[in-house]
C-alpha angles and dihedrals in degrees: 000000000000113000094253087048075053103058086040092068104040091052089044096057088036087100092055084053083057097039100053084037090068084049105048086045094046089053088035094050093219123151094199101086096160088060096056089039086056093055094041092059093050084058087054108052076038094066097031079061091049124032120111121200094213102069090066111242121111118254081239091072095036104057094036088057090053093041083057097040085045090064100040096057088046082057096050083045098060100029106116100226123073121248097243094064081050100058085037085060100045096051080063097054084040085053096038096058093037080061087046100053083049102043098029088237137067113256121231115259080233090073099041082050092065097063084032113058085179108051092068082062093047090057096053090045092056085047095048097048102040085049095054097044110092086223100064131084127259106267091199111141090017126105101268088215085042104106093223094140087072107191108280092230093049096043088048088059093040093050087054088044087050093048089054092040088055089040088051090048094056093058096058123099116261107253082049093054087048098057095052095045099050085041104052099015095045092027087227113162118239086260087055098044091050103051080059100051093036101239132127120263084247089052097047091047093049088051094044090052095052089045096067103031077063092050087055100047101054093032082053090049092051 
């Protein structure tokens, strides 16, 4: 590619910069677009500079992979707390809703605390720091060891996970979409929730089941 081939591209996939910066921004819920414009535009004349044809992909999914990666990686840069608090952070959610799925209700950090002597300070790190940077939001009336500032980067990919996991919901049959929702919106157990709908314990768990197994085939397509 000659250097002027070069600038033509660039300025031609500027707008998709743009583009995938307003969306970032708007999961992310992050006000600096410039910022992740900025970055966005460093993972595309990264991967003008680097695509090769031969390998298959179009240049289209390479460089929007790299224009995403690009500002990601500007949002972990300039986010105040280290990533070792966040991930930190992250094995205790991982561990949280593992003891969820067992018990059918989310356990408490206190308790987690007790077999983690880090992870308390963990939590006071993330709320000193979010507090102090001039980019977080105020954390008055909240629980200061509560991890309510979750990592940008992470909350942008969770809120995309959220919006196909709605979308998947909505696909399933009713009684299906019943069943989920008195079971993880009312917290009733599958007993409960068949004495309402009139089903037997073995017949709620079966379409529970199925339910989900539904959820994770079409969340794992998209």
């Amino acid at each position: 590619m000659t250097r002027d081939e070069r600038e033509v591209t660039i300025r031609r996939f500027f707008p998709h910069v743009r583009q995938i910066a307003r969306r970032v921004a708007r999961l992310a819920r992050i006000s600096d677009l410039d910022d992740l414009i900025g970055d966005g535009c460093v993972g595309l004349i990264r991967a003008v500079d680097t695509f090769d044809g031969a390998r298959g992909a179009s240049f289209e999914a390479y460089a929007r992979r790299l224009i995403v990666g690009g500002m990601l990686n500007g949002i972990r840069r300039r986010d105040p707390v280290s990533e070792r608090v966040r991930r930190t952070m992250r094995h205790a959610d991982e561990r949280r809703f593992a003891l969820a799925q067992e018990r059918g209700s989310l356990p408490a950090f206190a308790e987690l605390e007790r077999g983690d002597p880090g992870l308390r300070r963990a939590r006071a790190a993330v709320f000193v720091q979010s507090t102090l940077s001039l980019d977080a939001s105020p954390a008055h009336g909240r629980d200061p060891l509560v991890d309510w500032s979750l990592e940008p980067a992470t909350r942008a990919l969770a809120n995309e996970r959220d919006r196909s996991l709605r979308q998947a919901i909505a696909l399933l049959p009713e009684r299906e979409r019943r069943i989920l929702a008195l079971h993880y919106g009312s917290e009733q157990s599958l007993h409960a929730i068949g004495r309402t709908l009139r089903l037997s314990p073995q017949r709620v768990s079966q379409l529970h089941l199925h339910a989900l197994a539904r959820l994770r085939h079409t969340v794992g397509r998209s």
